[in-house]
MIVOSE-165814 format. One record per residue (C-alpha): residue number from 1; x, y, z. Coordinates in nm, 4 decimals. Layout:
<nodes>
+-----+----------+----------+----------+
|   n |       px |       py |       pz |
+-----+----------+----------+----------+
| NUM |        X |        Y |        Z |
...
+-----+----------+----------+----------+
</nodes>
This chain:
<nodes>
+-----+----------+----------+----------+
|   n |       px |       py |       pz |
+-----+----------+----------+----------+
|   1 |   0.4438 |  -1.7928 |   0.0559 |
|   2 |   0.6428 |  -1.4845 |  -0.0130 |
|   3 |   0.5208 |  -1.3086 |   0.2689 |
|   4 |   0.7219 |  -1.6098 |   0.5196 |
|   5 |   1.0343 |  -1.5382 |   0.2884 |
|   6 |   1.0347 |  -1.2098 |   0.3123 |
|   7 |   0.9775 |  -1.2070 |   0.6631 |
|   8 |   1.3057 |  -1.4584 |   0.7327 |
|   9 |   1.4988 |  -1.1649 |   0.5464 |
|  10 |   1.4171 |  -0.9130 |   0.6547 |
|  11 |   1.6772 |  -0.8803 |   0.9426 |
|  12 |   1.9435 |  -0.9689 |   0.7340 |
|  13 |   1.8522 |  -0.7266 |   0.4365 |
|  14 |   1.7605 |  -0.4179 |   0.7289 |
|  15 |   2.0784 |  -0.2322 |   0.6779 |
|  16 |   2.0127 |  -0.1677 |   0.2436 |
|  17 |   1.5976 |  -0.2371 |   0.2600 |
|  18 |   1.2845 |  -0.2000 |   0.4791 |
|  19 |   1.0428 |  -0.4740 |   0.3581 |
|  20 |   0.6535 |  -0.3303 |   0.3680 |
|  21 |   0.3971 |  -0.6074 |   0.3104 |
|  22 |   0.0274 |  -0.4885 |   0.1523 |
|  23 |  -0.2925 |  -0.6563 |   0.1858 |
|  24 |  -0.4431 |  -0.5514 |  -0.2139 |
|  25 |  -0.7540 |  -0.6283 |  -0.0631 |
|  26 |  -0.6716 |  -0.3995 |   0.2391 |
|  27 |  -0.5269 |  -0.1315 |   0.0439 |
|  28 |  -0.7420 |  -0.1561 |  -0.3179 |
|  29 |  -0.5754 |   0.1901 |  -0.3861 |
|  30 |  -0.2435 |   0.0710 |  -0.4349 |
|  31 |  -0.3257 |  -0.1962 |  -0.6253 |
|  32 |  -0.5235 |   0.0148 |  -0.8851 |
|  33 |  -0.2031 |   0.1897 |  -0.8776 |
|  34 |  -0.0089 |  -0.0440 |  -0.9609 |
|  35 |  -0.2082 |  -0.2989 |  -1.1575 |
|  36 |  -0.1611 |  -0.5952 |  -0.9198 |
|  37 |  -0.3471 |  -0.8646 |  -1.0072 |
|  38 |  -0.1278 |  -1.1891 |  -0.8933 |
|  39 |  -0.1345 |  -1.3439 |  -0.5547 |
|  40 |   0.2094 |  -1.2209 |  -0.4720 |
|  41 |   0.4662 |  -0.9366 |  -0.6389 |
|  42 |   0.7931 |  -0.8153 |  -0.5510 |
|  43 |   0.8716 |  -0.4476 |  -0.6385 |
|  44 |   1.1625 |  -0.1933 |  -0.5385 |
|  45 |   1.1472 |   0.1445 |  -0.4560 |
|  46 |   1.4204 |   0.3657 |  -0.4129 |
|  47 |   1.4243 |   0.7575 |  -0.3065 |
|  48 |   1.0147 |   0.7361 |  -0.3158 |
|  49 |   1.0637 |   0.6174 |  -0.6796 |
|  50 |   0.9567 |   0.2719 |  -0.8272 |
|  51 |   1.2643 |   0.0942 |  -0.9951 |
|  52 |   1.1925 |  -0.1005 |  -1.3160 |
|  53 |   1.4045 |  -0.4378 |  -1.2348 |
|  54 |   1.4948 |  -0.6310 |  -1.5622 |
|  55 |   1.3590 |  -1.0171 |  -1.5738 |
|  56 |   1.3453 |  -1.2864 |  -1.7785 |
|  57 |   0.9830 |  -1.2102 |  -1.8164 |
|  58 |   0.9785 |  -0.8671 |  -1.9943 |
|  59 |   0.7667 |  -0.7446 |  -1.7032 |
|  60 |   1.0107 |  -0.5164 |  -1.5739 |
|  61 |   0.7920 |  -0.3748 |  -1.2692 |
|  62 |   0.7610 |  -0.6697 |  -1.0597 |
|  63 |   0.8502 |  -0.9524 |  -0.9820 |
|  64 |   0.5364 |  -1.2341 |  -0.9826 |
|  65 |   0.7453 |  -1.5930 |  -0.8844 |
|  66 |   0.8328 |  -1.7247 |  -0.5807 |
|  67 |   1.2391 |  -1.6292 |  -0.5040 |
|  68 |   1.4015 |  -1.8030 |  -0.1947 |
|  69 |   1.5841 |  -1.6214 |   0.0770 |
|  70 |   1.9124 |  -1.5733 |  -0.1380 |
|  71 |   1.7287 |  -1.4508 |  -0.4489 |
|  72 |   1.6194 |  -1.1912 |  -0.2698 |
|  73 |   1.8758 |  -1.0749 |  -0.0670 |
|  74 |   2.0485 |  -1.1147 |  -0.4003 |
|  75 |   1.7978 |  -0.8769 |  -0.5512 |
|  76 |   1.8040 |  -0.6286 |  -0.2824 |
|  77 |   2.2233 |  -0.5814 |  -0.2832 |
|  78 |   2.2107 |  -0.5503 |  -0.6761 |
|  79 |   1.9169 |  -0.3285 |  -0.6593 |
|  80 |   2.1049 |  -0.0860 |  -0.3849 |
|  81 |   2.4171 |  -0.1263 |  -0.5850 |
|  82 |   2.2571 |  -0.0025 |  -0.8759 |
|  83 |   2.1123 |   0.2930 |  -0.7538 |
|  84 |   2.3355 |   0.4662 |  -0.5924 |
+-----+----------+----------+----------+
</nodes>
């Protein structure tokens, strides 16, 4: 499901983000890395860094609910307006 709503942003978010979708079955690597172990996860990078991204959660490495196109295009301007 995030995969479709990412996909439908991408265009509009191409000028602050580049969107990079990973198979964790795939790519097992990364998500030993990372410790992915939901269905679906947003996370930010910046500058070849990972960004910590404050939630309601207290899981401030990803995100792990579904957003809808706004919420993340939302996420992505506040995320490049932060790190600059």
């Amino acid at each position: 499901w995030m995969d479709a709503t990412l996909l439908r942003v991408a265009d509009k978010i191409s000028h602050m983000a580049t969107i990079y979708i990973v198979d964790t079955v795939e790519v097992p690597d990364f998500n030993a890395l990372y410790e992915l172990n939901d269905p679906a996860t947003l996370m930010v990078f910046f500058g070849n860094k990972h960004l910590k991204i404050e939630s309601i959660t207290g899981d401030s490495n990803r995100i792990k609910w579904k957003l809808d196109e706004q919420e993340i295009i939302d996420a992505v301007e506040n995320v490049q307006r932060r790190a600059r």
